[in-house]
C-alpha positions in Angstrom: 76.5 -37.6 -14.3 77.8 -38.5 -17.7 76.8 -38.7 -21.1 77.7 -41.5 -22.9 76.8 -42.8 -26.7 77.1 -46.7 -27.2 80.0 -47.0 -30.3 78.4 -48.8 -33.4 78.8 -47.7 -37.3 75.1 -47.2 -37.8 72.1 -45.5 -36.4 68.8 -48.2 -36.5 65.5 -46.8 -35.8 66.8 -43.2 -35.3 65.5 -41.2 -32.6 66.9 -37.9 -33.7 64.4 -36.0 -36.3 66.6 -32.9 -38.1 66.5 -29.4 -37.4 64.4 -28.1 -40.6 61.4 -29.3 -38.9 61.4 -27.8 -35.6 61.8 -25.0 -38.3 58.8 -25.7 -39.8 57.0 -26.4 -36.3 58.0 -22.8 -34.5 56.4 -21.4 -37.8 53.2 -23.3 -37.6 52.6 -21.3 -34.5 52.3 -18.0 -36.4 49.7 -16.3 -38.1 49.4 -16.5 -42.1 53.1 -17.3 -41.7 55.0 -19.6 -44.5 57.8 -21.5 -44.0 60.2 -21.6 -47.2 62.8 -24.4 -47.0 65.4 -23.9 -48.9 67.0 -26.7 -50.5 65.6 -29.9 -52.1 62.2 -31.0 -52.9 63.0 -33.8 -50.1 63.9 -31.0 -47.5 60.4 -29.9 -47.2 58.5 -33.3 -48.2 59.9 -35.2 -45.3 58.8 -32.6 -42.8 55.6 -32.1 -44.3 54.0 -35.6 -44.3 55.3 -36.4 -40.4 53.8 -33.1 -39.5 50.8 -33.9 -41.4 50.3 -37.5 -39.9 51.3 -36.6 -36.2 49.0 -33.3 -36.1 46.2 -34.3 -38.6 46.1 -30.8 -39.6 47.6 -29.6 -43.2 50.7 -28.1 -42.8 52.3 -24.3 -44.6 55.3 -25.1 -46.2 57.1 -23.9 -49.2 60.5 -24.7 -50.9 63.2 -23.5 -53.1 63.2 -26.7 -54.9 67.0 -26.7 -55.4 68.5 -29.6 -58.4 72.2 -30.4 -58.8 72.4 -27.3 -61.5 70.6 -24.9 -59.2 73.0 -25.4 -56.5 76.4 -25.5 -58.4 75.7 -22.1 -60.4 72.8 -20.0 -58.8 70.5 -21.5 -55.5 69.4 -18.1 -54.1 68.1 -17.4 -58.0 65.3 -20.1 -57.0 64.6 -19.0 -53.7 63.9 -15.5 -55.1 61.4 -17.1 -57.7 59.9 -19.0 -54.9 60.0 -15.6 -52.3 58.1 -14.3 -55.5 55.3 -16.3 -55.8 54.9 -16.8 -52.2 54.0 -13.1 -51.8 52.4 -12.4 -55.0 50.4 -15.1 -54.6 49.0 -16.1 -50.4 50.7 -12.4 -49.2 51.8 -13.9 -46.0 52.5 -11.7 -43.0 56.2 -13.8 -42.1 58.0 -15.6 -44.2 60.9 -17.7 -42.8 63.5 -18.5 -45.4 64.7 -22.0 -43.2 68.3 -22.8 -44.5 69.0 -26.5 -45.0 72.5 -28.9 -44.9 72.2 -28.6 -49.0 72.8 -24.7 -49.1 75.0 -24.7 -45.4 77.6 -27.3 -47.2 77.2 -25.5 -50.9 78.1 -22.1 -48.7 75.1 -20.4 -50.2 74.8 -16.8 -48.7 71.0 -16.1 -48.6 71.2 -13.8 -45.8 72.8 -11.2 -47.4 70.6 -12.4 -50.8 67.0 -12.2 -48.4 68.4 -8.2 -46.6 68.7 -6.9 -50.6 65.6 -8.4 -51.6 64.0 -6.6 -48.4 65.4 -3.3 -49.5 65.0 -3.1 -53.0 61.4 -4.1 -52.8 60.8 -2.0 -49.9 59.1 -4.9 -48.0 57.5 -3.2 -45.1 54.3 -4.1 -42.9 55.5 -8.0 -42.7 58.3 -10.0 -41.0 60.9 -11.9 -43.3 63.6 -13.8 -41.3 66.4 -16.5 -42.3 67.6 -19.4 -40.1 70.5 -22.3 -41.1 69.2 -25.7 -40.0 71.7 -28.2 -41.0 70.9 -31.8 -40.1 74.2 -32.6 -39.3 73.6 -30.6 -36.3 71.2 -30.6 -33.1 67.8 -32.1 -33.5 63.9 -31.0 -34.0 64.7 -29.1 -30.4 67.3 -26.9 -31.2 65.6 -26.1 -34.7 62.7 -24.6 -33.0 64.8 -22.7 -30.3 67.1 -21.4 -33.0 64.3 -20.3 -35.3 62.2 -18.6 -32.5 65.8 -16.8 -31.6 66.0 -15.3 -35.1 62.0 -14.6 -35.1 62.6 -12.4 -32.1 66.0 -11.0 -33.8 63.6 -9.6 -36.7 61.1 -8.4 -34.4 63.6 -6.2 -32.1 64.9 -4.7 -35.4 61.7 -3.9 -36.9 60.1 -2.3 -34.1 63.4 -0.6 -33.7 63.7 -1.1 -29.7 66.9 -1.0 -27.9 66.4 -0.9 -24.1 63.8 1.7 -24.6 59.7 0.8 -24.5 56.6 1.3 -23.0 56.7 -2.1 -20.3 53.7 -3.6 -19.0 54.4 -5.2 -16.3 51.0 -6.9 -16.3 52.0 -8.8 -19.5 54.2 -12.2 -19.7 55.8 -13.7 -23.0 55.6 -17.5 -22.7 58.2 -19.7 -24.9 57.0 -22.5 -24.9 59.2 -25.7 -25.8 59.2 -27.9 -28.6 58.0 -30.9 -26.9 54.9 -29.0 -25.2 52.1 -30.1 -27.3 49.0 -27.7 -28.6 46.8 -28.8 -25.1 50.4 -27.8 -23.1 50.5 -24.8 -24.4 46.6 -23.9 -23.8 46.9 -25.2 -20.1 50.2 -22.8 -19.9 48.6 -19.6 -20.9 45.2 -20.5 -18.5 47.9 -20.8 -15.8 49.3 -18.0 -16.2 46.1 -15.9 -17.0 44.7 -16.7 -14.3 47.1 -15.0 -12.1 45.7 -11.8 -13.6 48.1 -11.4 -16.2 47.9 -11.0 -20.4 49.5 -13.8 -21.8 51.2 -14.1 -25.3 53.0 -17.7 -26.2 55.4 -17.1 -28.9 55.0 -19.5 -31.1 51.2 -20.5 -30.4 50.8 -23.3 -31.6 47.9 -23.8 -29.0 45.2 -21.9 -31.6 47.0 -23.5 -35.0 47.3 -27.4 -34.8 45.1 -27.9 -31.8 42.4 -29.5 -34.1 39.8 -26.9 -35.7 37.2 -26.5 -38.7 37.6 -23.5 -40.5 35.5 -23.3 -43.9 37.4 -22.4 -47.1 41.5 -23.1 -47.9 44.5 -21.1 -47.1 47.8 -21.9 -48.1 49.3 -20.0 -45.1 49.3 -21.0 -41.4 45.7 -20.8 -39.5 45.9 -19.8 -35.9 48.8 -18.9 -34.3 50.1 -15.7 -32.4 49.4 -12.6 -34.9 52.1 -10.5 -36.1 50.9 -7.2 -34.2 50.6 -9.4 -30.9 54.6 -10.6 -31.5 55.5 -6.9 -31.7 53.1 -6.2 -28.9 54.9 -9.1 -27.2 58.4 -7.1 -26.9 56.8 -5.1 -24.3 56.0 -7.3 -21.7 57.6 -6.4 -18.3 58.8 -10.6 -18.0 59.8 -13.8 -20.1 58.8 -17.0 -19.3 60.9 -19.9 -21.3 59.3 -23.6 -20.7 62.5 -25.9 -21.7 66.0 -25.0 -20.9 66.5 -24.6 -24.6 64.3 -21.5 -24.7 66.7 -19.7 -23.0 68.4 -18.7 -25.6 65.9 -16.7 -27.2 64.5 -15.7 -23.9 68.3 -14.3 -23.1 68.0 -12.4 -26.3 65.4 -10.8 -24.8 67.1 -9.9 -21.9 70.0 -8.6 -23.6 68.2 -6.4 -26.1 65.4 -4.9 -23.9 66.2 -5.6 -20.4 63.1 -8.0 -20.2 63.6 -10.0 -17.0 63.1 -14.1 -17.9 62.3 -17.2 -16.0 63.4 -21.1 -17.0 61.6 -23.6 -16.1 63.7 -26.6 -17.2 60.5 -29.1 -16.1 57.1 -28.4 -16.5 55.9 -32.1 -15.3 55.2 -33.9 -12.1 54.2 -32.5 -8.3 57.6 -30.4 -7.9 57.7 -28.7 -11.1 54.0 -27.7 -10.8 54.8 -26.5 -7.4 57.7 -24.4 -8.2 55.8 -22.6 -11.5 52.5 -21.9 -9.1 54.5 -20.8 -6.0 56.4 -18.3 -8.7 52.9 -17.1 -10.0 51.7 -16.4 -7.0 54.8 -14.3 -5.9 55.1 -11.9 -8.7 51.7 -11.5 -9.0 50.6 -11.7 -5.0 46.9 -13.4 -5.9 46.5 -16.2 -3.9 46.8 -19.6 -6.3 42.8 -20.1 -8.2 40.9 -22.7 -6.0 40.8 -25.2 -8.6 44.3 -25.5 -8.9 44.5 -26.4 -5.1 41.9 -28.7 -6.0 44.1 -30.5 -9.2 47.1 -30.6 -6.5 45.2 -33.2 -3.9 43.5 -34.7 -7.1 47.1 -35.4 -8.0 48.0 -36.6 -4.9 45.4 -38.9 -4.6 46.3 -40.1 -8.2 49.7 -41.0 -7.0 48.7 -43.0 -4.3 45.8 -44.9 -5.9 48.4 -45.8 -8.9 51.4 -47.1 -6.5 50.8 -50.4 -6.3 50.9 -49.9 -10.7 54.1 -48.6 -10.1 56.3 -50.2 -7.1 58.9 -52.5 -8.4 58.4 -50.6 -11.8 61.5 -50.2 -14.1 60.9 -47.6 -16.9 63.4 -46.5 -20.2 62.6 -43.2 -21.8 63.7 -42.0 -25.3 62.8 -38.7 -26.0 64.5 -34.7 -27.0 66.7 -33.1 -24.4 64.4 -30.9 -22.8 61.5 -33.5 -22.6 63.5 -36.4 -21.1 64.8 -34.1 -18.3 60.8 -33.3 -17.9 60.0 -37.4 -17.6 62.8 -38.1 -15.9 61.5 -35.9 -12.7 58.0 -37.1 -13.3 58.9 -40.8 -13.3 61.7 -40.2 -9.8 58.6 -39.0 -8.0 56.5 -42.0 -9.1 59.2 -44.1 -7.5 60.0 -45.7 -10.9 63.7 -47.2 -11.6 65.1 -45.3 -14.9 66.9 -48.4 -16.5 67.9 -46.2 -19.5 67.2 -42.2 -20.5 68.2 -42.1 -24.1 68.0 -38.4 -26.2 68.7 -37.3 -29.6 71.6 -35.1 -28.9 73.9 -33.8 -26.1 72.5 -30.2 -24.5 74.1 -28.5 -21.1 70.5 -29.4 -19.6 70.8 -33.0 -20.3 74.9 -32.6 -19.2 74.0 -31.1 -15.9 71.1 -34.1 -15.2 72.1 -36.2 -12.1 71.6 -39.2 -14.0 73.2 -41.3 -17.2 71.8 -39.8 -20.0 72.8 -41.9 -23.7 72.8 -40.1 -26.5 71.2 -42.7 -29.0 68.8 -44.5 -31.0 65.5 -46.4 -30.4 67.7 -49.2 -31.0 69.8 -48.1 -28.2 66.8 -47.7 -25.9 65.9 -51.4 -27.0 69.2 -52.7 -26.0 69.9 -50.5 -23.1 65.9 -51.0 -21.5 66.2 -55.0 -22.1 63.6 -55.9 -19.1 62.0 -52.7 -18.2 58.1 -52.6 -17.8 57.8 -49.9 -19.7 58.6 -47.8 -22.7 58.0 -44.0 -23.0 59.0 -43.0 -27.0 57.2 -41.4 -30.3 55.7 -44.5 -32.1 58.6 -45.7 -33.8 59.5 -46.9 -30.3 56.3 -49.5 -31.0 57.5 -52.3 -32.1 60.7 -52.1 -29.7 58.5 -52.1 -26.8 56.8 -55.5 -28.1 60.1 -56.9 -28.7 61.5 -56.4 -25.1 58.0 -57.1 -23.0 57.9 -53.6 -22.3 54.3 -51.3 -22.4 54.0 -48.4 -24.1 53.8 -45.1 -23.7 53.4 -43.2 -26.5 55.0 -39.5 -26.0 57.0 -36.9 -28.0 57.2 -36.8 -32.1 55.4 -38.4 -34.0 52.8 -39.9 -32.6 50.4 -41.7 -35.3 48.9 -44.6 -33.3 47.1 -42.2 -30.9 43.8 -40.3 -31.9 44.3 -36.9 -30.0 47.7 -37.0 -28.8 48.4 -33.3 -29.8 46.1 -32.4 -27.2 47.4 -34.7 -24.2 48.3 -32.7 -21.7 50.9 -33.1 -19.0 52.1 -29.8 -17.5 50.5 -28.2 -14.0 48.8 -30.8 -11.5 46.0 -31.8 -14.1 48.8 -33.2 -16.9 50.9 -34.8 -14.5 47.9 -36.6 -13.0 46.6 -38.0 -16.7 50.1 -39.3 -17.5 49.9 -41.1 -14.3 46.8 -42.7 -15.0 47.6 -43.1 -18.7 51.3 -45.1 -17.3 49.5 -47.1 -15.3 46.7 -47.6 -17.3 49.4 -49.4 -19.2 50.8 -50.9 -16.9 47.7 -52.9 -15.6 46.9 -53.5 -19.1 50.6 -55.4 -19.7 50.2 -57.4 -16.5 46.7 -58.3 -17.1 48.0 -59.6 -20.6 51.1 -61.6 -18.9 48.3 -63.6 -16.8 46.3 -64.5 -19.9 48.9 -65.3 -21.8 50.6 -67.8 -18.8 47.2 -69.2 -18.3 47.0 -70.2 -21.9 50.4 -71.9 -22.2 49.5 -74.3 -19.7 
């Protein structure tokens, strides 16, 4: 189908989040990593505190601090003072110098700035990258792909690999998407495991933000996929990407090593679940674990018990390109009407979906969804909801009216079956608020 944008002068109640933060994000799933953003005090502020409230974890960030002065005569002269203290002071393992619309417009040249600074201090036993993440471009999905694409650029080069390596075939890479949350991410890698095969998720976000109490304070990033394990990584015999926008780095991959890779565009619902196990259980030949059979008819079940919740049901979803493709699927095998799919920004995996897909605001999601039962958006979708009658669903980033949302899971049979519930749940609970309220009125 098409992708259309509704033509008005202003964006209200913005859906799109930039590209610095899915920066920031893909580095969170690194060990005693450190994000520097360079540009403003604002560039890394901004980030910071949604991270901080959607996650309730504290978040590793740095910045360049750039001012008006900085920028017109020397910006990289601050982001070699703040490269400086960074390592003299937390020695990270990576560092990711994340590029931002302030230095892309000023045409500040840090790459070339970052590879001198790497040779004429000899920088050796760590991983230092550089990424441009202009606002003006893509969204909080892109920002992650790119960034994990230039993480795994770094990581060829340093280990010095080109086509030739010690495969083990009995290894996978998972790249996860940006919209998989910390419990996604741990289901993944048990899926896969238990298949029989060593699982490393690049980023891992699953063992960094998934809610943990360490003693003591550290600057840097806590959890998160180790540096030897991301070199270790580039010898796994296949790549799996979760979100047609890991394809990209999974392609560079491909292109550099040979490593054969697998898409899975969705990772929700009955078919998509279907489609990953029956894969597993091909490459691997073990038969599919018990308890997975088990979550399938536990599924099933769930989909039948929740169909009265559903039938008649209208729905409008605003969410990032890779996770409205993922709902969209889910909500077609619930038997739900789709009055509206709105995204942040136009991908070839929201181009190729066989339905309307408006690239938008929450606004537009308001105006397009007028009359749908139910509203599936991060919590600045709220108060829209309220507006139009609609439940809702609270999904995607941020999420701050939710305890525990970062570990909601709805990949394999066991996440598709709690967002059932949870819809539903919602759904009863709308309905049941309807009948009050008419019996009141009389």
């Amino acid at each position: 189908m098409t992708v259309k944008r509704r033509s008005k002068p202003v964006s209200v109640n913005p859906l799109k989040i930039g590209q610095s933060l899915g920066g920031i994000l893909a580095m969170q799933g690194c060990y005693r990593a450190m994000p520097i953003v360079h540009g403003s005090q604002g560039c890394s502020a901004f980030p910071k505190a949604l991270l901080t409230r959607h996650f309730r974890e504290p978040i590793a960030v740095q910045t360049s601090a750039l001012q008006e002065m900085d920028v017109i005569f020397d910006a990289n002269r601050n982001l070699e003072e703040a490269i400086n203290a960074v390592l003299s002071k937390h020695r990270p393992d990576i560092i990711g110098i994340i590029g931002t619309e302030l230095t892309d417009v000023a045409g500040v040249d840090y790459q070339s700035m970052l590879k001198s600074y790497k040779r004429e201090r000899n920088m050796r036993g760590g991983l230092a990258f550089s990424v441009t993440l202009p606002d003006f471009r893509g969204s909080l999905e892109s920002g992650f792909s790119v960034t994990v694409e230039a993480m795994i650029d770094e990581l060829i080069q340093q280990a010095g690999l080109r086509g030739q390596r010690n495969v083990n075939s009995r290894q996978i890479t998972l790249l996860p998407g940006s919209y998989l949350t910390p419990g996604d991410v741990m289901e993944l890698k048990e899926i896969v495991s238990s298949f029989g095969f060593e699982v490393i998720a690049l980023p891992d976000i699953s063992t960094s933000l998934s809610g943990h109490l360490l003693t003591g304070f550290s600057p840097l990033t806590r959890g998160g996929v180790p540096l030897d394990s991301m070199l270790q990584s580039l010898q796994s015999g296949l790549t799996i990407a979760f979100g047609s926008s890991m394809e990209r780095p999974a392609r560079r991959l491909h292109n550099a090593l040979g490593t054969p890779y697998k898409v899975f565009q969705s990772t929700m619902g009955l078919k998509a679940s279907d489609e990953l196990f029956h894969f597993l259980h091909q490459i691997s030949g073990v038969p599919v674990p018990i308890r997975y059979c088990w979550q399938r008819e536990n599924l099933l079940d769930c989909m039948l018990d929740a169909h009265f919740q559903f039938a008649g049901m209208s729905a409008v979803a605003a969410l990032e390109p890779d996770h409205i493709c993922s709902v969209s699927s889910w909500l077609e095998e619930l038997g739900v009407e789709q009055k509206a799919l709105v995204t942040s920004c136009e991908t070839t995996a929201v181009a190729e979906m066989e339905r309307d897909v408006w690239v938008g605001d929450l606004d537009d999601a308001e105006v397009l969804g007028s009359g749908a039962d139910l509203l599936i958006s991060s919590s600045h979708g709220m108060a829209g909801a309220e507006r139009i009658g609609a439940a809702h669903l609270p999904a995607g980033f941020p999420i701050w009216n939710e305890l525990g949302s970062y570990m909601n899971v709805s990949v394999g049979y066991r996440g598709a079956m709690e967002w059932t519930n949870k819809a539903g749940n919602q759904l009863m609970r709308r309905e049941a608020e309807h009948r009050e309220s008419s019996i009141r009125h009389r």
